[in-house]
Every structure is written in C-alpha cells, then in structure tokens.
mmCIF file as gemmi writes it, N, C-alpha and C atoms, coordinates in Angstrom:
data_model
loop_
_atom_site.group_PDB
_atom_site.id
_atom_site.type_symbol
_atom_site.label_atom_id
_atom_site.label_alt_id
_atom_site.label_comp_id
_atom_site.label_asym_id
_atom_site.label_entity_id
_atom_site.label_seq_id
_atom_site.pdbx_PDB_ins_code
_atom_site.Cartn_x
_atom_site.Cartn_y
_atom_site.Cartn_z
_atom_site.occupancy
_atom_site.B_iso_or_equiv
_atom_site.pdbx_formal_charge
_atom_site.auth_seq_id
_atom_site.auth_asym_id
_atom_site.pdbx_PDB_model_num
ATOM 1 N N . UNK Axp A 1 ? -30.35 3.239 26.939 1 0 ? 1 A 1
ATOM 2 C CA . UNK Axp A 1 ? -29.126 3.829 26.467 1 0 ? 1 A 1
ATOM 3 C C . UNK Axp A 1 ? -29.47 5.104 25.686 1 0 ? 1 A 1
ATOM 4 N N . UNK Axp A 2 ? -28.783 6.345 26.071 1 0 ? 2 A 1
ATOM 5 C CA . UNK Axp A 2 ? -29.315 7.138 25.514 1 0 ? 2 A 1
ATOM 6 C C . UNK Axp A 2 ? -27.709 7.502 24.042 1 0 ? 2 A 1
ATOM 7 N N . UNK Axp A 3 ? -28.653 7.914 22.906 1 0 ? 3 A 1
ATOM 8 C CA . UNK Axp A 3 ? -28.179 8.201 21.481 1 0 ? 3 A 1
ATOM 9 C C . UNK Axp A 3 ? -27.973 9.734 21.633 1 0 ? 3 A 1
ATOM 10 N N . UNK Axp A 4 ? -26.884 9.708 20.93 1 0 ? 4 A 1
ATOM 11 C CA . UNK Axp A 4 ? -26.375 11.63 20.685 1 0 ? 4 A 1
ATOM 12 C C . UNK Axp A 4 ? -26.371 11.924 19.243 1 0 ? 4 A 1
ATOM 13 N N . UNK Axp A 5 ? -26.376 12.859 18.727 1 0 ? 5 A 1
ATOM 14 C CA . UNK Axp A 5 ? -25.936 12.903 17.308 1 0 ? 5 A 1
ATOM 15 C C . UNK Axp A 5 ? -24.333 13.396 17.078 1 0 ? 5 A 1
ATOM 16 N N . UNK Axp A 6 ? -24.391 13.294 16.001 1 0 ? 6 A 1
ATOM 17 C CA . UNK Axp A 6 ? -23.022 14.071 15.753 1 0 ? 6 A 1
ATOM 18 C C . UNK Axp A 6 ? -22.608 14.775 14.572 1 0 ? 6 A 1
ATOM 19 N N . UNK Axp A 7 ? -22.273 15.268 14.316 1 0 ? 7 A 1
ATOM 20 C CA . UNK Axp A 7 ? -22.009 16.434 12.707 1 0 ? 7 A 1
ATOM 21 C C . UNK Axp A 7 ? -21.226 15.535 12.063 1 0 ? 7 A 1
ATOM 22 N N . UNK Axp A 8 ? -20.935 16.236 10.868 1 0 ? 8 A 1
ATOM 23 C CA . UNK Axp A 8 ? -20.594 15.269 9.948 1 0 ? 8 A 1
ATOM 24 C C . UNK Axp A 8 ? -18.724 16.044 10.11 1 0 ? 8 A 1
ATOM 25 N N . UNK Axp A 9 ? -19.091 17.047 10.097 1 0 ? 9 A 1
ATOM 26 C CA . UNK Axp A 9 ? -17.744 17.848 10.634 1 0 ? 9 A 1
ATOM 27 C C . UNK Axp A 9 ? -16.806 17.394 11.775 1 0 ? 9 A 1
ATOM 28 N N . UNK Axp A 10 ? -17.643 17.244 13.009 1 0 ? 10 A 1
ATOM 29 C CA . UNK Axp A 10 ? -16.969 16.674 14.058 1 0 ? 10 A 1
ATOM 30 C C . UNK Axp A 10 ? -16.938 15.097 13.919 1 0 ? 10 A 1
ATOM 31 N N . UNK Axp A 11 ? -17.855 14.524 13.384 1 0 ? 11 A 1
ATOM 32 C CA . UNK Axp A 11 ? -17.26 13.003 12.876 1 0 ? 11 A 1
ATOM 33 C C . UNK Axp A 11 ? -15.965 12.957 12.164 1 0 ? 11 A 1
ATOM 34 N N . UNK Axp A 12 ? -15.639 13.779 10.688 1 0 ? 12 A 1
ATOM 35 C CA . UNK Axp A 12 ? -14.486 14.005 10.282 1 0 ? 12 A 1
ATOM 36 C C . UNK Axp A 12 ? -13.539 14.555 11.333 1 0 ? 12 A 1
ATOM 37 N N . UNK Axp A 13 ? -13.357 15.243 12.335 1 0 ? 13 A 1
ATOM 38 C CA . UNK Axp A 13 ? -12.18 15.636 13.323 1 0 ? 13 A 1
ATOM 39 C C . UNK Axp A 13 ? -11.866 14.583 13.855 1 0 ? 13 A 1
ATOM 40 N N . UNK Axp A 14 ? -12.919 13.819 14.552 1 0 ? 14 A 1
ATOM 41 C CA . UNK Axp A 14 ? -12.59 12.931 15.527 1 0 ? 14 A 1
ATOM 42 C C . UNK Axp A 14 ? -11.905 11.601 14.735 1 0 ? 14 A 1
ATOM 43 N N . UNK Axp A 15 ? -12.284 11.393 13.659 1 0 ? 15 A 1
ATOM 44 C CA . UNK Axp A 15 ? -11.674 10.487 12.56 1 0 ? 15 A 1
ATOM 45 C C . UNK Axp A 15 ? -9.977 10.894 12.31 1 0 ? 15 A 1
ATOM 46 N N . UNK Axp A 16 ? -10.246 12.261 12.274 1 0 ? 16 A 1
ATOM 47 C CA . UNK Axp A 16 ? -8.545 12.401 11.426 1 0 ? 16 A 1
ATOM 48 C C . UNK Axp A 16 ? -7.644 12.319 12.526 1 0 ? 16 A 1
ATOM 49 N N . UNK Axp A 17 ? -8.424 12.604 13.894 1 0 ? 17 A 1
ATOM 50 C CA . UNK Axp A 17 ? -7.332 12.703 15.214 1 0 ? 17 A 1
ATOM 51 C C . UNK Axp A 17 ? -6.95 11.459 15.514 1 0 ? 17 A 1
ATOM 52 N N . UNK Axp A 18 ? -8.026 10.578 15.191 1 0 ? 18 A 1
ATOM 53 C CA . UNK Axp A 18 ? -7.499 9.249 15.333 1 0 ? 18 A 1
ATOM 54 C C . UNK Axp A 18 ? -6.248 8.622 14.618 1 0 ? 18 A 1
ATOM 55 N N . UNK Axp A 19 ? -6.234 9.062 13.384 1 0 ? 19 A 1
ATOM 56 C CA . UNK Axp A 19 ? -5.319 8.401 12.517 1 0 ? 19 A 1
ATOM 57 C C . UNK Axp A 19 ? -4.447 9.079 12.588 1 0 ? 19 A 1
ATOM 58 N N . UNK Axp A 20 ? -4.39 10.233 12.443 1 0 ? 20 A 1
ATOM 59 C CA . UNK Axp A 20 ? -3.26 11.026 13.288 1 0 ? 20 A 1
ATOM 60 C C . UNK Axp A 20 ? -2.387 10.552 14.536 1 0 ? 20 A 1
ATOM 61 N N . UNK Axp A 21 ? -3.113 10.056 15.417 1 0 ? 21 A 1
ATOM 62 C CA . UNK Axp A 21 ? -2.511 9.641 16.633 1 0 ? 21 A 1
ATOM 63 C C . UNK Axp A 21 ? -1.943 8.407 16.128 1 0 ? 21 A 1
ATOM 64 N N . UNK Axp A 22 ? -2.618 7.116 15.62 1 0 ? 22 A 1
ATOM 65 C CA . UNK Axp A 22 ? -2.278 5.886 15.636 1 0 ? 22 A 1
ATOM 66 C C . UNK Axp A 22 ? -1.079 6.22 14.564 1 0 ? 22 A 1
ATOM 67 N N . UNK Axp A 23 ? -1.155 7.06 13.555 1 0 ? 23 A 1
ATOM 68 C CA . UNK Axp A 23 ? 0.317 7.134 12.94 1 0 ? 23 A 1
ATOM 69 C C . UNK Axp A 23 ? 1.559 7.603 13.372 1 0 ? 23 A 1
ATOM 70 N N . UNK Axp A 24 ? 1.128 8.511 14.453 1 0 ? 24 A 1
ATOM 71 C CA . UNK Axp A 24 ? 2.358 8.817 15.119 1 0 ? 24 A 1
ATOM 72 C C . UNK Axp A 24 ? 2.866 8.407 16.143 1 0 ? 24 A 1
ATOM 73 N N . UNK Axp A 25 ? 1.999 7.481 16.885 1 0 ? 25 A 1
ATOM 74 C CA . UNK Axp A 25 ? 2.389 6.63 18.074 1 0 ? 25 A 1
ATOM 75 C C . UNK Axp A 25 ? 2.859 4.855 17.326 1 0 ? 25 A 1
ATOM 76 N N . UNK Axp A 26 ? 2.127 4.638 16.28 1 0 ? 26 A 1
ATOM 77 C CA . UNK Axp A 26 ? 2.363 3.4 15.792 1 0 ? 26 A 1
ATOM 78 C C . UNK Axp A 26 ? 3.368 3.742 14.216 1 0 ? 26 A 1
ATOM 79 N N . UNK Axp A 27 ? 4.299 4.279 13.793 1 0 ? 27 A 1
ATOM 80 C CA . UNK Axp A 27 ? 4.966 4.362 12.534 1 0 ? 27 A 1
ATOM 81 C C . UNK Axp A 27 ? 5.644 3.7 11.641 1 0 ? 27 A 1
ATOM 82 N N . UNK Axp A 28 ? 5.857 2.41 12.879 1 0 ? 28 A 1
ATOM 83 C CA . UNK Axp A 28 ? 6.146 1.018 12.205 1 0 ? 28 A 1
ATOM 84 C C . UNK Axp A 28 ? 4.511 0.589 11.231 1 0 ? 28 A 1
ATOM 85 N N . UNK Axp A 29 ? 3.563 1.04 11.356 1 0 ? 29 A 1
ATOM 86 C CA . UNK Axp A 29 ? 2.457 0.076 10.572 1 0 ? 29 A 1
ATOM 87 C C . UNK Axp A 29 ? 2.316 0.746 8.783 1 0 ? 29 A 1
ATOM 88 N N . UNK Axp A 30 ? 2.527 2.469 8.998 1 0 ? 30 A 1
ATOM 89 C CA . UNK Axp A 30 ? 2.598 2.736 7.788 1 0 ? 30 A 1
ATOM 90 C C . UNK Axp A 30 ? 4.156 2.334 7.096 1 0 ? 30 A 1
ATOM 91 N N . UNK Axp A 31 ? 5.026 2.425 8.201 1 0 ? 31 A 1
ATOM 92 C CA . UNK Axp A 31 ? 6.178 1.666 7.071 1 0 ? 31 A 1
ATOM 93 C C . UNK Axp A 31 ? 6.233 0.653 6.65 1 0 ? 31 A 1
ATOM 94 N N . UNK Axp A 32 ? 5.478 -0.486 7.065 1 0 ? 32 A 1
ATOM 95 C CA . UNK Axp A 32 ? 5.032 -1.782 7.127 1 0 ? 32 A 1
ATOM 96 C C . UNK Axp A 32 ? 4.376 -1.727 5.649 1 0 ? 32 A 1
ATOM 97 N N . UNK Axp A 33 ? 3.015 -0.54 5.603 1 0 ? 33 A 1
ATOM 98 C CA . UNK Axp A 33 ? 2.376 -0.952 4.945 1 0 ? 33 A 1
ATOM 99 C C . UNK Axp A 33 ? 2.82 -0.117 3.315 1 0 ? 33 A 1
ATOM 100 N N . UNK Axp A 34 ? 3.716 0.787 3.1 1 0 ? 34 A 1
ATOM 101 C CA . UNK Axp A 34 ? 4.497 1.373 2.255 1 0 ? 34 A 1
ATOM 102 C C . UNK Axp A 34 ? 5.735 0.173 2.025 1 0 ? 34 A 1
ATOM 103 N N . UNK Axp A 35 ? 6.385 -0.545 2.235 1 0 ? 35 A 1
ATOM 104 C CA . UNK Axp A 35 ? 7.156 -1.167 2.039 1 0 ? 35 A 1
ATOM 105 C C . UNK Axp A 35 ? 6.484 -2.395 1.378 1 0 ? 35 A 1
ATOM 106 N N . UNK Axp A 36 ? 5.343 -3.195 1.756 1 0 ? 36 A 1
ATOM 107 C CA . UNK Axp A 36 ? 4.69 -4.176 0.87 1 0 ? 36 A 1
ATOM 108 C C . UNK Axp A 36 ? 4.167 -3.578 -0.285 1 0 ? 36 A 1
ATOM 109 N N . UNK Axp A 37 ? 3.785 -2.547 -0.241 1 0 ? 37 A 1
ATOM 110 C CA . UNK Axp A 37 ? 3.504 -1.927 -1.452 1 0 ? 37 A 1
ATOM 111 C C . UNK Axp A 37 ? 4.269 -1.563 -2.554 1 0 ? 37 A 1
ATOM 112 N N . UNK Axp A 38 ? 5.734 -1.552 -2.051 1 0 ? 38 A 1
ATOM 113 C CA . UNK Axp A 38 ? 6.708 -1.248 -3.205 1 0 ? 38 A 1
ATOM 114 C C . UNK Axp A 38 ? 7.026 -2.628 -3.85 1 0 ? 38 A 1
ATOM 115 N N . UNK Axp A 39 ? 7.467 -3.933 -2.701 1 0 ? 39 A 1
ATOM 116 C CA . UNK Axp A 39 ? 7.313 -5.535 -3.016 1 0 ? 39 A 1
ATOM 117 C C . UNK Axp A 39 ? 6.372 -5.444 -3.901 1 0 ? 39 A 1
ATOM 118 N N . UNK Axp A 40 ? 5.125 -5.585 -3.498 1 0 ? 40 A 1
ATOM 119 C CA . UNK Axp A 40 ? 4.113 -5.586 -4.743 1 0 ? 40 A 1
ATOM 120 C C . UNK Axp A 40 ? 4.348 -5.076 -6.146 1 0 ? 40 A 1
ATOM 121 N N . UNK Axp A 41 ? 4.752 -3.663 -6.361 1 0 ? 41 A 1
ATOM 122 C CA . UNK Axp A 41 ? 4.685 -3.487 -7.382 1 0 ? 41 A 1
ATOM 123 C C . UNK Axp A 41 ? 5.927 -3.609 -8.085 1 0 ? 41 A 1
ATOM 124 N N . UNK Axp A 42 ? 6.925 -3.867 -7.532 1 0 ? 42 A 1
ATOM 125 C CA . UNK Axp A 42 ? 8.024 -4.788 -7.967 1 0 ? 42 A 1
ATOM 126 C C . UNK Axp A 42 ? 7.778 -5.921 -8.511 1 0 ? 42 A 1
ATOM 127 N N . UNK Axp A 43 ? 6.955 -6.743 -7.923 1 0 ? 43 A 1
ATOM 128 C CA . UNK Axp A 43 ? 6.641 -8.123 -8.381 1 0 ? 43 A 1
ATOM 129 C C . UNK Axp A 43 ? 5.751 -8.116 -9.789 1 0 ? 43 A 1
ATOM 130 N N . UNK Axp A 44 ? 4.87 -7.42 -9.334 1 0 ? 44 A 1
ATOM 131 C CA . UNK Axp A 44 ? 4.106 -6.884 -10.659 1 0 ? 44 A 1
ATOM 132 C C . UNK Axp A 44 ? 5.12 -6.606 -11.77 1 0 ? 44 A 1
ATOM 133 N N . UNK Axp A 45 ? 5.731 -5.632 -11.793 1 0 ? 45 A 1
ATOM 134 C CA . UNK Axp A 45 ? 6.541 -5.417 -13.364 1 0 ? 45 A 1
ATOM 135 C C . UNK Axp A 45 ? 7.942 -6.665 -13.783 1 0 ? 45 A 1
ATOM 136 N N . UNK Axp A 46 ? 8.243 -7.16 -12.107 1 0 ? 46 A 1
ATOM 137 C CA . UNK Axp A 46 ? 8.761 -8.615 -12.808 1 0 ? 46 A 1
ATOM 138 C C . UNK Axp A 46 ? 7.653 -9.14 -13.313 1 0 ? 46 A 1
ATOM 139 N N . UNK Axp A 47 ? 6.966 -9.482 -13.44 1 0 ? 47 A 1
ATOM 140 C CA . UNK Axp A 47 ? 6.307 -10.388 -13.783 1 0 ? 47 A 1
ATOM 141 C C . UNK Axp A 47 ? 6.161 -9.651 -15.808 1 0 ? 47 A 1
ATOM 142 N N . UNK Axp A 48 ? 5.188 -8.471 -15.323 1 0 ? 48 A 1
ATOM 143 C CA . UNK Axp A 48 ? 5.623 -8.261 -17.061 1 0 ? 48 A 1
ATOM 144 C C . UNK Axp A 48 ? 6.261 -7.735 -17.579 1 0 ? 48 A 1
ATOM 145 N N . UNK Axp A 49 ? 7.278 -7.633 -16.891 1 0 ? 49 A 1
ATOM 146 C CA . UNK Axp A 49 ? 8.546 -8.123 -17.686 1 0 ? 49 A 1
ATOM 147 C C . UNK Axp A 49 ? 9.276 -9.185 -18.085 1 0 ? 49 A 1
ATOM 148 N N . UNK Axp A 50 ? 9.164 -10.303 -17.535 1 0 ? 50 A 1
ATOM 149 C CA . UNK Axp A 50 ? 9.154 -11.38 -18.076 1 0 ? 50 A 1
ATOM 150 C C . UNK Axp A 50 ? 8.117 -12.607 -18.334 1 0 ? 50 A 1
ATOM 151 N N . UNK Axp A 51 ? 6.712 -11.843 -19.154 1 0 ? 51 A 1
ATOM 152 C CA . UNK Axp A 51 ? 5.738 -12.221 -19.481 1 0 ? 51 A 1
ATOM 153 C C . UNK Axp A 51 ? 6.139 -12.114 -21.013 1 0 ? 51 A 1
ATOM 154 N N . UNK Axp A 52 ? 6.504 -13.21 -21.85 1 0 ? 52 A 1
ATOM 155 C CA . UNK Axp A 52 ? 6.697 -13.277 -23.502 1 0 ? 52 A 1
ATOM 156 C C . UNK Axp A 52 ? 5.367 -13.744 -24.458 1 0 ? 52 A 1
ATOM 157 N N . UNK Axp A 53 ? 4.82 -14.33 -23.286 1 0 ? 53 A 1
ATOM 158 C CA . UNK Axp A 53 ? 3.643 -14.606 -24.135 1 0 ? 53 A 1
ATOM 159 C C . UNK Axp A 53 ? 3.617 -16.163 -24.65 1 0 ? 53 A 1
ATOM 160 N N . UNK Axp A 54 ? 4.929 -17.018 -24.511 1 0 ? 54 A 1
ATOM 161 C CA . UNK Axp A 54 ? 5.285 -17.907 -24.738 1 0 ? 54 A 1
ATOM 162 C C . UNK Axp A 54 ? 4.911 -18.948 -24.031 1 0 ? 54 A 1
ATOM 163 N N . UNK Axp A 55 ? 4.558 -20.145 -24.177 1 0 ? 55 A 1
ATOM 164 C CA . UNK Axp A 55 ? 3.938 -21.703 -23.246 1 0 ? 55 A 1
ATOM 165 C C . UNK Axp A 55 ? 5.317 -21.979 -22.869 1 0 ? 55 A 1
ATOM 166 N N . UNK Axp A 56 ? 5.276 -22.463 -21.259 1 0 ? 56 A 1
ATOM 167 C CA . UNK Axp A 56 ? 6.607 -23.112 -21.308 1 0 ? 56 A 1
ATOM 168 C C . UNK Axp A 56 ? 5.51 -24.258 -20.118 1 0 ? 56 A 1
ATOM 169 N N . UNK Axp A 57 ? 6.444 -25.352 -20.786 1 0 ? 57 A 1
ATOM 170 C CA . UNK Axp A 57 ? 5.256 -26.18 -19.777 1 0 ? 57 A 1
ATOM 171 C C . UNK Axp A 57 ? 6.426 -26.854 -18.376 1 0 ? 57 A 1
ATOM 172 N N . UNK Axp A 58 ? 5.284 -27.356 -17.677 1 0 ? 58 A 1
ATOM 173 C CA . UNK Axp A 58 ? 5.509 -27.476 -16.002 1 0 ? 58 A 1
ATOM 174 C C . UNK Axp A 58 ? 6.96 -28.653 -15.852 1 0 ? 58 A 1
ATOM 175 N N . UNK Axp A 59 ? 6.61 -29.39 -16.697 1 0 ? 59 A 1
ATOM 176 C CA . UNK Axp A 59 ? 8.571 -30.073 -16.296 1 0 ? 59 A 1
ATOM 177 C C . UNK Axp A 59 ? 10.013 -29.056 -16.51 1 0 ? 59 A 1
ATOM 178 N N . UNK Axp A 60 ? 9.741 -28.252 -17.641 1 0 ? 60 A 1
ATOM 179 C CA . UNK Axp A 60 ? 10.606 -27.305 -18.16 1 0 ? 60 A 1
ATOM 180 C C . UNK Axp A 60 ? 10.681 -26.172 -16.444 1 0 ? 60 A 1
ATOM 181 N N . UNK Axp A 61 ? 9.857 -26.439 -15.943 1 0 ? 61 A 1
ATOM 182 C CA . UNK Axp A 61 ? 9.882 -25.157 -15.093 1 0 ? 61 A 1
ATOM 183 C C . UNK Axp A 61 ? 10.531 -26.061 -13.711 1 0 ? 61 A 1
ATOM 184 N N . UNK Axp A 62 ? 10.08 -26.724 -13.697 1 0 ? 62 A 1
ATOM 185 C CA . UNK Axp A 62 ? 10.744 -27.933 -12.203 1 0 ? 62 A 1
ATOM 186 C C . UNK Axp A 62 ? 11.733 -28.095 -12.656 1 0 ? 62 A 1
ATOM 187 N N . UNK Axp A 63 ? 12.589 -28.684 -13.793 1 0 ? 63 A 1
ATOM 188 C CA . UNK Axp A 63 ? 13.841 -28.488 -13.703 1 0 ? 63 A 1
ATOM 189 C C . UNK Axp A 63 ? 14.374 -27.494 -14.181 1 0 ? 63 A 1
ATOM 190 N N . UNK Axp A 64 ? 14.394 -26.506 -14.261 1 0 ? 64 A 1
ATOM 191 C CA . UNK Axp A 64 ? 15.209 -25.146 -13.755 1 0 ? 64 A 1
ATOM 192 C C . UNK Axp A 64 ? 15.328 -24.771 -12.545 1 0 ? 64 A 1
ATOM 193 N N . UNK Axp A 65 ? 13.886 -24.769 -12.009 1 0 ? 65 A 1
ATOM 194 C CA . UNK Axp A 65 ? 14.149 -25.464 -10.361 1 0 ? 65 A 1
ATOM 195 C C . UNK Axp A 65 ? 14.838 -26.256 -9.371 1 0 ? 65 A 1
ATOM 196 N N . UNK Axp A 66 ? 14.802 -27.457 -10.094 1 0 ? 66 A 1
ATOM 197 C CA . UNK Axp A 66 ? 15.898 -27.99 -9.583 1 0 ? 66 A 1
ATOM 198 C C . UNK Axp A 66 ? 17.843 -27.982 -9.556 1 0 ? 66 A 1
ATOM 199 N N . UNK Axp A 67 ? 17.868 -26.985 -10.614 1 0 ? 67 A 1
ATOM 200 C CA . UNK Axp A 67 ? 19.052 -27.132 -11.045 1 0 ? 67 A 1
ATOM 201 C C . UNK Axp A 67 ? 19.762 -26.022 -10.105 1 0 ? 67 A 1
C-alpha cells in the first residue's frame, strides 16, 4: 500500500469542506445539537435556582410526587 503525505494546510481544507458539506446537506444535526444545548442549560439554572442549600429528605420528595 503505498502512503502520501499531506500538508497541514490541505488537511485543514479537506476538513472544513467536510463539515461544510455535512452541515449543509445534514441541518437537522446542528439543530439537533443547538437545541439540547439550550435544554441543558436551562436545566442547569433550574436547578440553581432552586438549589437553597436546604436537606429535604426522600419521603418529603415522593410525596409531592405523588400528589
């Protein structure tokens, strides 16, 4: 099998054409992956935001659950 080299330049082209292409033929994956990312950090500031610092223990939490 014969080995070629390649620049570090044309490694970077052939890289960006790629992602280039797969983003514009595939645009569902970056909206995919921009949309979990906003979930995420939604969840994140619920969370401290309703982080008091306070113990609430595990029956207290099942029945609010249940209710």
């Amino acid at each position: 099998m014969e080995t070629s080299e390649i620049s570090k330049t044309e490694l970077k082209k052939i890289v960006k054409e790629a992602i280039i292409s797969v983003l514009t033929e595939r645009k569902d994956l970056l909206e995919d992956a921009v949309s979990e990312a906003i979930l995420d950090m939604k969840l994140g500031l619920a969370i401290e935001e309703g982080d008091t610092g306070e113990y609430v223990s595990e029956s207290e939490i099942l029945s609010k659950l249940m209710d």
